[in-house]
SEDO-638964 format. One record per residue: x, y, z of N, C-alpha, C in turn. Coordinates in steps of 0.2 Angstrom, whole numbers, padded with zeros to 4 digits, always signed. Layout:
REM residues N
XYZXYZXYZ
...
END
This chain:
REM residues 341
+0057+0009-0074+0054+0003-0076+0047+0005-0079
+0045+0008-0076+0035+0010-0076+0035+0017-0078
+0034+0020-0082+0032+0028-0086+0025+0029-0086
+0021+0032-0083+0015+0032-0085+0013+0041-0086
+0012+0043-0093+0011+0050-0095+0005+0054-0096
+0004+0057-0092-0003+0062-0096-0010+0055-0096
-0009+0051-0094-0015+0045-0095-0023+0048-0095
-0028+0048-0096-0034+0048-0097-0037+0043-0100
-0044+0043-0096-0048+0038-0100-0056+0042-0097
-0060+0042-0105-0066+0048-0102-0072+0039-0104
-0077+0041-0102-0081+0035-0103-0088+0040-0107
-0091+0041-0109-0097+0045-0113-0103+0039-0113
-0107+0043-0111-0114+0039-0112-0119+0046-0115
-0125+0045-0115-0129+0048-0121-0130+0056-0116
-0131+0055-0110-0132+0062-0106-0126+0066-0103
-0120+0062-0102-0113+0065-0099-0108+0061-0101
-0102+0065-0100-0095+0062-0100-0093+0060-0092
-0087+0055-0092-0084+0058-0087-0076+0053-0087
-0075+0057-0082-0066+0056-0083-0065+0055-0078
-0065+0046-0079-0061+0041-0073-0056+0043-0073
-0049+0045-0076-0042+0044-0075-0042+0050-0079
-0039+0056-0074-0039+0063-0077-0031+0066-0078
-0027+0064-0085-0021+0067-0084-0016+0064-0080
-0015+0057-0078-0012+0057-0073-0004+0053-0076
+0000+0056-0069+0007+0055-0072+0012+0052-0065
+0014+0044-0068+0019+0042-0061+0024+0039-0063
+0029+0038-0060+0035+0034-0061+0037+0029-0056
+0036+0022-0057+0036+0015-0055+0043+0013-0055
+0045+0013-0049+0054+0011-0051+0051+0003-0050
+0057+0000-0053+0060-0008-0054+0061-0011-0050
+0053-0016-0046+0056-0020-0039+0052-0018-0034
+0051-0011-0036+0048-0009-0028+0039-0010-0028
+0035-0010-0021+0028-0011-0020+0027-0004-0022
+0023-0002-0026+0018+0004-0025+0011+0003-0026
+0010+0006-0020+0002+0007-0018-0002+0012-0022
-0006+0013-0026-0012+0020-0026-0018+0017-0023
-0018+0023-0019-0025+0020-0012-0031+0027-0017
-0037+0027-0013-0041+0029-0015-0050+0028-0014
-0053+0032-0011-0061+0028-0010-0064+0029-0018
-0071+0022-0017-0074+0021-0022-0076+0025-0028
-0073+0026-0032-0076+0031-0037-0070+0036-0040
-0063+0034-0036-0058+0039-0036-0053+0037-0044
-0057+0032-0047-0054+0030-0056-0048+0026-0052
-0047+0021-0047-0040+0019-0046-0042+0011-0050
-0047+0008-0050-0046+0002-0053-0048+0004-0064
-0049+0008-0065-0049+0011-0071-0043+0011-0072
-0036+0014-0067-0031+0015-0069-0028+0010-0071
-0029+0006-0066-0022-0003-0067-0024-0004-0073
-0031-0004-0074-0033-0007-0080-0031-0005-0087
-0029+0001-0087-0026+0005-0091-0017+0003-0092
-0016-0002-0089-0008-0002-0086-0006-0007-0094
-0012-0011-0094-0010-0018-0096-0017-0018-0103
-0020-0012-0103-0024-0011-0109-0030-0017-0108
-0034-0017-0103-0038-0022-0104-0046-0016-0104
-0041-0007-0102-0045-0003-0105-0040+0001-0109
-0042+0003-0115-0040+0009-0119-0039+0014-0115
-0033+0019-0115-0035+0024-0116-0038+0032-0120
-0041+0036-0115-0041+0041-0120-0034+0044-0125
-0031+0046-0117-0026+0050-0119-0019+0045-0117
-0014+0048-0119-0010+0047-0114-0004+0041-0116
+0000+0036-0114+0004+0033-0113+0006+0029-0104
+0009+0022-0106+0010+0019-0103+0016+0016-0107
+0021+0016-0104+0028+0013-0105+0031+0008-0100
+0034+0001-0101+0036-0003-0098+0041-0006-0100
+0048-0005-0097+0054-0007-0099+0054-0006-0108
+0052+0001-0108+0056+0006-0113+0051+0003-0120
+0044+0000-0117+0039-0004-0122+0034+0001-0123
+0032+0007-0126+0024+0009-0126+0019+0004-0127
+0016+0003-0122+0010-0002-0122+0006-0001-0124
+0006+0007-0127-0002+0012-0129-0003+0011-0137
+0005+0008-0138+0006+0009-0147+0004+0003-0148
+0004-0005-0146+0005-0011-0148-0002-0011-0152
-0002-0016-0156-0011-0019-0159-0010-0024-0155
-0015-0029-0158-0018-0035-0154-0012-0038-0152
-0011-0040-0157-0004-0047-0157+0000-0045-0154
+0005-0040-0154+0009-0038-0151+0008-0038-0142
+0000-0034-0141-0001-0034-0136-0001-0040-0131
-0006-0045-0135-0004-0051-0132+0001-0054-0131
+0007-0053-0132+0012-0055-0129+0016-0051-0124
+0013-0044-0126+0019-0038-0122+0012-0041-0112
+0009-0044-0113+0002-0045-0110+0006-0051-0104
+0010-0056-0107+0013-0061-0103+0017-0058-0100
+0020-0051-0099+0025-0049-0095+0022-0045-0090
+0015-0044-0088+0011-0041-0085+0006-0046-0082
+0007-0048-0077+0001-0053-0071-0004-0048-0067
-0009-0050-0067-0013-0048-0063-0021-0052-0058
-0019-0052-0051-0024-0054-0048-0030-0048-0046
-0037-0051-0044-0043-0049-0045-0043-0049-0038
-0049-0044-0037-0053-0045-0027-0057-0049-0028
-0061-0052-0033-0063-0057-0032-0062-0065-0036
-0055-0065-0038-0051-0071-0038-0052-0074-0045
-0059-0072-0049-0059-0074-0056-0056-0083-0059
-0057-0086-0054-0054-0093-0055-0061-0096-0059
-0059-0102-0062-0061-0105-0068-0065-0111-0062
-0070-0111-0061-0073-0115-0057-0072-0122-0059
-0075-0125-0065-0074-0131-0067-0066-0132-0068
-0060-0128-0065-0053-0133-0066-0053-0133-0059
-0046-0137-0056-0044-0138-0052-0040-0132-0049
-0037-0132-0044-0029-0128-0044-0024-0129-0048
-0022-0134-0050-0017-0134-0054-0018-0132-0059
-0025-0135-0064-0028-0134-0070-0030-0124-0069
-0033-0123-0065-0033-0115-0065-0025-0110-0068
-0017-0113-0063-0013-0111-0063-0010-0112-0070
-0013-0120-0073-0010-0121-0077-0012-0115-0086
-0020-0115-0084-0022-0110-0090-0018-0106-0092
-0015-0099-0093-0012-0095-0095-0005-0101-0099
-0003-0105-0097+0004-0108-0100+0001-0111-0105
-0005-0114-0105-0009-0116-0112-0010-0112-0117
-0012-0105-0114-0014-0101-0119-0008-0098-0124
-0003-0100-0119+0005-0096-0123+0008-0103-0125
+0005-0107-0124+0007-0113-0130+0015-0117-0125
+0014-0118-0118+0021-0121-0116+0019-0127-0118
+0025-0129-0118+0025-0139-0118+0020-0144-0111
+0019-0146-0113+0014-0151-0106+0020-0151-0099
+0024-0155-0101+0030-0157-0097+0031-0149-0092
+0034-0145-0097+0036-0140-0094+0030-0135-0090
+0024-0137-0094+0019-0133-0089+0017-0138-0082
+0018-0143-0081+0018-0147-0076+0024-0145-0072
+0029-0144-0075+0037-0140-0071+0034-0134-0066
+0031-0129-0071+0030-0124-0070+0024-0125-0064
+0020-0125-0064+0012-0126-0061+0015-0130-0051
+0017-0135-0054+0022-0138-0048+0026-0134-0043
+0029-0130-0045+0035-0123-0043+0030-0117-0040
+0025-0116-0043+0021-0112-0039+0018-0111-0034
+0014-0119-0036+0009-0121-0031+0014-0122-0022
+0020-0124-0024+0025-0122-0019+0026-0115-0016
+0026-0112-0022+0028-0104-0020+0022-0102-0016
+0015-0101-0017+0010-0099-0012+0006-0103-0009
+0011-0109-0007+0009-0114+0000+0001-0116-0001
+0001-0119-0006-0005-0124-0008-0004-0130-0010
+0003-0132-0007+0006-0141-0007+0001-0144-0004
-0004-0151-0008-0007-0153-0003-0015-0151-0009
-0015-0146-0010-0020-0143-0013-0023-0144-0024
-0018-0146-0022-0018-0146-0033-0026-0149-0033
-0027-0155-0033-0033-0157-0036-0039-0153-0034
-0041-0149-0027-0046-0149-0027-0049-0139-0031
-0056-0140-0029-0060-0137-0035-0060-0129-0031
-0062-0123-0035-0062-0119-0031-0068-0117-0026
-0074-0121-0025-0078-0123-0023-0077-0125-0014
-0071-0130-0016-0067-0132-0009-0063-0128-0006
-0061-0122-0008-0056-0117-0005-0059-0111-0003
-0056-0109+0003-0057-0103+0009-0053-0097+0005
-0056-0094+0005-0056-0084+0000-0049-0084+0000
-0045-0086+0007-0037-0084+0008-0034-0090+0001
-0038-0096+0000-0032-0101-0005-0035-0097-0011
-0039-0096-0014-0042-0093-0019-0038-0089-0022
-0037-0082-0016-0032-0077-0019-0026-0082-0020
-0023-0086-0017-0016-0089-0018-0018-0091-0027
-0021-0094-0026-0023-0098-0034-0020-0094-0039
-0022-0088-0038-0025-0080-0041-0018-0078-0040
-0015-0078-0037-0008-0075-0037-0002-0082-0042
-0005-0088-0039+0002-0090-0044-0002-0093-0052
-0007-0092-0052-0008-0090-0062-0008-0084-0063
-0006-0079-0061-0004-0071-0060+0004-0072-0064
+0006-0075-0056+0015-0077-0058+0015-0083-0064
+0012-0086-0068+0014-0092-0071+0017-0092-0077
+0019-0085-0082+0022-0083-0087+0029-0079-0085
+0031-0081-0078+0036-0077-0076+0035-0067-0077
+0032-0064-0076+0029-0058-0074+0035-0054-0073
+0035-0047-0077+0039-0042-0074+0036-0035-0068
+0031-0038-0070+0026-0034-0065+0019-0037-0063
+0017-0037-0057+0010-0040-0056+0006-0033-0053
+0001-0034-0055-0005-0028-0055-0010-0032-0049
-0012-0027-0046-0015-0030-0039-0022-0025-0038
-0029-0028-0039-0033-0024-0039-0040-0027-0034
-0037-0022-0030-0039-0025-0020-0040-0031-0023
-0033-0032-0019-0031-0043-0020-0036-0041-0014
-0034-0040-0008-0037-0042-0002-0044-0039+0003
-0047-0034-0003-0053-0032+0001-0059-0036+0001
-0059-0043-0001-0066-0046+0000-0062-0051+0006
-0056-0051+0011-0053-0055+0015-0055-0054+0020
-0055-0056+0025-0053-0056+0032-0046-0052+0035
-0047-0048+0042-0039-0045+0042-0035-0050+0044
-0036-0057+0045-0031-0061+0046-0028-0067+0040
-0033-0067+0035-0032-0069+0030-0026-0063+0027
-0030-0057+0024-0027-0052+0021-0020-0050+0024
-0018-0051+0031-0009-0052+0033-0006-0058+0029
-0009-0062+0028-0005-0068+0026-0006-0069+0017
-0011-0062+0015-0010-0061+0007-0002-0058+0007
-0004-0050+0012+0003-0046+0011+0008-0049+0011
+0010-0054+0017+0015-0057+0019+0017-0059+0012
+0014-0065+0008+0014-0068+0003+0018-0063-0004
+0013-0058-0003+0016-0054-0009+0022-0050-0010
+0023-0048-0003+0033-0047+0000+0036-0052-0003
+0036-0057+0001+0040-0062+0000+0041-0063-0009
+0035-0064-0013+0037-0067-0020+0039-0060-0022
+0038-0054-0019+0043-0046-0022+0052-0048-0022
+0053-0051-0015+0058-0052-0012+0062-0056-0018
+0057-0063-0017+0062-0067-0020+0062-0066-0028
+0056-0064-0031+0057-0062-0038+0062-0059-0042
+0057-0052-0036+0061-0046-0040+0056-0041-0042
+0051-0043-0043+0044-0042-0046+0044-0035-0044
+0038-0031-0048+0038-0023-0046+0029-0026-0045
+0027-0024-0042+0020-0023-0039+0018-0015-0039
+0013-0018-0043+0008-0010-0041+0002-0012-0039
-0001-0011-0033-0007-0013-0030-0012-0005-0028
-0017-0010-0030-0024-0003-0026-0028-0006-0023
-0031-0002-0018-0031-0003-0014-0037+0004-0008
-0042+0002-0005-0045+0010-0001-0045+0009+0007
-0037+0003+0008-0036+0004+0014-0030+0003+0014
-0026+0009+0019-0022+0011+0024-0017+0008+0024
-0021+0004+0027-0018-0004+0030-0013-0008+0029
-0014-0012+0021-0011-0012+0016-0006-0007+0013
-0007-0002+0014-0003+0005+0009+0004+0003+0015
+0003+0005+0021+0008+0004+0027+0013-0002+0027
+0008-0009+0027+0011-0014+0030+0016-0020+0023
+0016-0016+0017+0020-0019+0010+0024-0012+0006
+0019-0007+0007+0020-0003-0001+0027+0000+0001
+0031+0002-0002+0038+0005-0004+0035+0013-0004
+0033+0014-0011+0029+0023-0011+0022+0021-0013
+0017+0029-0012+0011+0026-0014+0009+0034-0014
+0004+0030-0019+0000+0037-0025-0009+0040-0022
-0009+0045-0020-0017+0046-0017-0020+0047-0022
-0027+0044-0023-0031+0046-0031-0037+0051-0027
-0040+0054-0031-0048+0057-0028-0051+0060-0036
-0054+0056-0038-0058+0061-0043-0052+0059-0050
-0050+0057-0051-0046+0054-0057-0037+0055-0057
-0038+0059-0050-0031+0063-0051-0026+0060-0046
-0021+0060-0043-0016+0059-0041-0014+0066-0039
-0017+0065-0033-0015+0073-0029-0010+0072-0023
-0007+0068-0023-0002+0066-0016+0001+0061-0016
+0009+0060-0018+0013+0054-0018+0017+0055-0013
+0022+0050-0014+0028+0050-0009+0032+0044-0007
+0036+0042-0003+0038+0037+0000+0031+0035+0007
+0031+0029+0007+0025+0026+0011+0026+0033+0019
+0033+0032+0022+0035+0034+0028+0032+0042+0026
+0035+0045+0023+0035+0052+0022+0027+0054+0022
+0024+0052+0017+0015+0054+0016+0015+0050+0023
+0015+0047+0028+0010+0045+0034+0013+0051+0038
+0020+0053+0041+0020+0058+0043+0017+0066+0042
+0019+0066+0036+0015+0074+0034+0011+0074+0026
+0005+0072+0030+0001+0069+0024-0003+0081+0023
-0003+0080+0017-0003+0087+0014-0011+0090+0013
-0015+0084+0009-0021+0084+0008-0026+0081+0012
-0032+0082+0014-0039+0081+0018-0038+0075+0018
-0039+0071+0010-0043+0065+0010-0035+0061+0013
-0029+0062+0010-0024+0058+0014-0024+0058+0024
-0024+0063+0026-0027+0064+0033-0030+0060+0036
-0036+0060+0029-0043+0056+0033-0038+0046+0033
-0035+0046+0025-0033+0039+0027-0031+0036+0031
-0024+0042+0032-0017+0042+0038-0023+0040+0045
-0030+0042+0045-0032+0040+0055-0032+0034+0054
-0035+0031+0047-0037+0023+0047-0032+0019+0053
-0025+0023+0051-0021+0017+0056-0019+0020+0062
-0017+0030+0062-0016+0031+0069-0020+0033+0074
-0026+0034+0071-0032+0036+0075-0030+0042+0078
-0031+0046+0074-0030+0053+0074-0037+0058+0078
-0040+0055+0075-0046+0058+0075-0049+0056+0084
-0048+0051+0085-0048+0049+0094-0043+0052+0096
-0036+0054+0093-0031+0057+0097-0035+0067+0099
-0035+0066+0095-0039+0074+0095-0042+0075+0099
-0047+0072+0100-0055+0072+0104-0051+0072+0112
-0047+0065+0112-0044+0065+0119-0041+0069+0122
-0036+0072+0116-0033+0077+0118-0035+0084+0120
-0043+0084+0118-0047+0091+0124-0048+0089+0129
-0048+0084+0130-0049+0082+0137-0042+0082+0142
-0040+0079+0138-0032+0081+0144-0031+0089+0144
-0032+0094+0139-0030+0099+0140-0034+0103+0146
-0039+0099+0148-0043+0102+0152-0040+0100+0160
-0037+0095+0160-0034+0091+0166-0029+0093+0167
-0024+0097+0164-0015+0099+0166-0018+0106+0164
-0016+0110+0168-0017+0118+0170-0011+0123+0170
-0006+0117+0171+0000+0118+0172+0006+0117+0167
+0012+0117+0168+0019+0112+0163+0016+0115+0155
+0019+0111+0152+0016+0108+0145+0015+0104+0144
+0011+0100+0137+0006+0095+0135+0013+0096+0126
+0016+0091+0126+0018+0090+0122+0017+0084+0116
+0018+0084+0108+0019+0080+0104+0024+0078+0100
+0026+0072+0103+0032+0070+0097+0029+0065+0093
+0035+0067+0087+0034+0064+0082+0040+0060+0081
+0040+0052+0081+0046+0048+0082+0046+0045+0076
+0052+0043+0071+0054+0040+0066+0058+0035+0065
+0061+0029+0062+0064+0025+0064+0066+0024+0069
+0075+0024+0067+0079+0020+0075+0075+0024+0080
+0073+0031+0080+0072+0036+0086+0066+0033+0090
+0062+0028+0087+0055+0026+0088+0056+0020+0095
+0066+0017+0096+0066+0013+0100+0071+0015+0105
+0071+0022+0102+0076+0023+0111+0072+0025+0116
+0076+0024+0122+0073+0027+0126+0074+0034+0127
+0071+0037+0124+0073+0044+0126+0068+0048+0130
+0064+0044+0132+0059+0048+0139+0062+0047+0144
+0067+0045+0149+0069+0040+0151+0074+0045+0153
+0080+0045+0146+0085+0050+0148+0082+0057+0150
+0077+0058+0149+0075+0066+0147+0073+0067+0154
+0071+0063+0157+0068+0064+0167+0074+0061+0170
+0081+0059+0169+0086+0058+0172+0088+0065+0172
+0089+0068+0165+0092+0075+0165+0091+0080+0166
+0085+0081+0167+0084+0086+0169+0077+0086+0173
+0077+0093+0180+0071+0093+0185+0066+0092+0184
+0064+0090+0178+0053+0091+0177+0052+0082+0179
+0045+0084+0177+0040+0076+0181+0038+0078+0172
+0037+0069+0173+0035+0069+0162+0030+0062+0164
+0024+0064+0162+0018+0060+0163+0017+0058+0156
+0019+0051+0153+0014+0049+0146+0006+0048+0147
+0004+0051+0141-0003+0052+0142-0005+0047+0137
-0003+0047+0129-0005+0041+0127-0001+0042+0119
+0000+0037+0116+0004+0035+0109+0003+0031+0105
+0004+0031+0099+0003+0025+0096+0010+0025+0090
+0013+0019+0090+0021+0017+0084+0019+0012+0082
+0019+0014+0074+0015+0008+0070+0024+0007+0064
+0022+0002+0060+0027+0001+0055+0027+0001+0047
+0031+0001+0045+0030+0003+0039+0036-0002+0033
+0036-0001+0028+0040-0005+0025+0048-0001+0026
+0047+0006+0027+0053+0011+0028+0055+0011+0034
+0053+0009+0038+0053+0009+0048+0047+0012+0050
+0049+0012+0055+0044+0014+0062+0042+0019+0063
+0036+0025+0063+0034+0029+0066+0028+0030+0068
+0029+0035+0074+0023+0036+0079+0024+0042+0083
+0019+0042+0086+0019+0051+0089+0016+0049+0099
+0017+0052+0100+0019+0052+0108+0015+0058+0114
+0010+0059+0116+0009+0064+0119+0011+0065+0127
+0013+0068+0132+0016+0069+0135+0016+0076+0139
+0016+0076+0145+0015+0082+0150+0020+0082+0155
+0023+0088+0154+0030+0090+0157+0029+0096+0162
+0031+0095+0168+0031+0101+0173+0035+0102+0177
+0035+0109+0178+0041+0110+0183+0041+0118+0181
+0049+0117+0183+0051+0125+0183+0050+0126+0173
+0048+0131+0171+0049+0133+0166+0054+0134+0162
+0057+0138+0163+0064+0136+0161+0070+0130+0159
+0067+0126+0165+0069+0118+0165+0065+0114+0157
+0059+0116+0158+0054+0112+0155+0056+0116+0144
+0058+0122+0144+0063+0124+0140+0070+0120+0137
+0073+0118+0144+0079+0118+0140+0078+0109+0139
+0073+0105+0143+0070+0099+0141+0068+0099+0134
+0063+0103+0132+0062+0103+0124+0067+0104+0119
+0069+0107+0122+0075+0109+0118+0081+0104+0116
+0081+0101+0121+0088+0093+0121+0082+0091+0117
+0077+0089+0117+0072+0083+0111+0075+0084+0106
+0071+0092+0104+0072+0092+0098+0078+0093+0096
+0083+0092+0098+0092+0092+0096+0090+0084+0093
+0088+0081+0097+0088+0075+0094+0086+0071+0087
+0083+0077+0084+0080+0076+0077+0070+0074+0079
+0069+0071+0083+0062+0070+0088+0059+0076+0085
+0052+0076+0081+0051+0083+0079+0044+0083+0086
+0045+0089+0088+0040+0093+0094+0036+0098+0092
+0028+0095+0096+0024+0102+0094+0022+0101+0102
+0022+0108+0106+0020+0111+0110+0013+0113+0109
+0007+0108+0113+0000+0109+0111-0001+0116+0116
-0006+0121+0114-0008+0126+0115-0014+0126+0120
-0015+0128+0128-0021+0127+0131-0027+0128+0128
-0025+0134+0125-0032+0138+0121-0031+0139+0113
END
């Protein structure tokens, strides 16, 4: 669907250069949510920008359903431009229209019929549940309807793809679930391929399909959502994976328990999907002699399933406490034996 090659974009002022978007190269399948997370400064809103040319780039190519959008000139580009929607973090709505008249802009500027842009505009305003809402101004509206605004004049050319540039970081976290919510669902019902960016976790977890880590212009860590939260490879993706499993509290506490069991072992699972809802503690103290004390855990979700890590203190006869580890890890359950010292 999405080709993006060797991309750069270097910015030069009179004392330095620098290079928002360094070399970078991804592949956007047809349909799916992908995430590029990143803290400030990591070129990730340079990049989207780059998607749909509202920046040049240096180098590079961007392909979209087999369209080099690096080639077009003006003309062409505006139109290759109606297959590409994008909402803002700070909603860029036209103060003096209404909601309607907001959603309606883009169908004007592509020249629809009045009729048909009333068809269309009426279809939306349905689609992100702002029935009720057409006349009033953006002045009257709470950040959550705003983004909605912002998302159905995004959709009002029929969109092959919507670009998402932190829809949700100027929200509230209970607003911002009912953007997510929102942007499933139009993925769902569409079809739509969404690329969203984004410098929380949060978000990457609770929509995104696969997701891209930036730092410094580059794209140093992808993958499917599921696979980067289990074994995140790079520093800064670690630091983002505690945002949600709070690793970094898991650590801390975890010297403190190691101080407390003298004995047994202090073990860690790592639970994946279906695995996340058996009881597999359960059978493992029926089966065998040891005593299994859960010390603490956290199972979060993902667009790909469920996983989460379990810590646990297992005592007994040694040998027992052996062939206990041993039936887990048959079970696919991956196991680390933490080390007293």
């Amino acid at each position: 669907m999405i080709t993006i090659k060797d991309l750069s974009k270097v910015f030069s002022t009179k004392s330095k250069t620098i290079s928002a978007v360094d070399n970078l190269s991804l592949e956007i399948n047809k349909g799916e949510i992908f995430g590029v997370i990143g803290y400030s400064g990591a070129g990730k809103s340079t990049f989207i920008r780059l998607i749909n040319r509202l920046e040049d780039p240096t180098d590079g190519q961007v392909v979209i359903d087999d369209e080099n959008i690096t080639l077009l000139n003006k003309k062409k580009l505006r139109v290759a431009r109606q297959d590409i929607g994008m909402i803002f973090q700070h909603f860029n709505l036209l103060w003096s229209r209404t909601v309607e008249e907001n959603i309606s802009f883009p169908l004007e500027i592509a020249g629809v019929p009045k009729q048909e842009r009333q068809e269309r505009v009426h279809e939306l305003i349905r689609l992100v549940g702002l029935a009720g809402r057409e006349k009033a101004y953006p002045s009257e509206l709470s950040g959550g309807q705003k983004q909605r605004v912002g998302i159905a004049r995004a959709l009002a050319n029929n969109p092959k793809v919507l670009l998402c540039d932190e829809a949700t970081s100027a929200l509230d976290p209970e607003t911002t679930d009912s953007i997510l919510e929102l942007l499933v669902n139009i993925n769902e019902k569409l079809g739509l391929t969404i690329i969203l960016i984004t410098h929380e976790m949060h978000v990457i977890r609770k929509i995104c399909h696969r997701v891209a880590v930036m730092d410094a212009g580059k794209v140093v860590e992808q993958g499917d959502v599921l696979d980067v939260f289990l074994h995140p490879q790079k520093q800064i993706t670690k630091k983002f994976v505690e945002q949600i499993m709070g690793d970094k509290d898991q650590e801390d506490a975890l010297d403190l328990l190691k101080e407390k069991y003298d004995s047994g072992k202090i073990v860690r699972l790592h639970f994946i999907g279906e695995l996340t809802n058996q009881a597999l503690i359960s059978q493992v103290a029926k089966q065998y002699e040891i005593d299994i004390n859960i010390l603490q855990g956290k199972i979060t979700q993902t667009q790909k399933g469920a996983y989460g890590s379990l810590f646990i203190h297992i005592d007994g006869d040694e040998e027992e406490i052996k062939r206990a580890i041993d039936y887990i890890t048959s079970t696919s359950v991956e196991v680390e034996v933490i080390p007293y010292v």
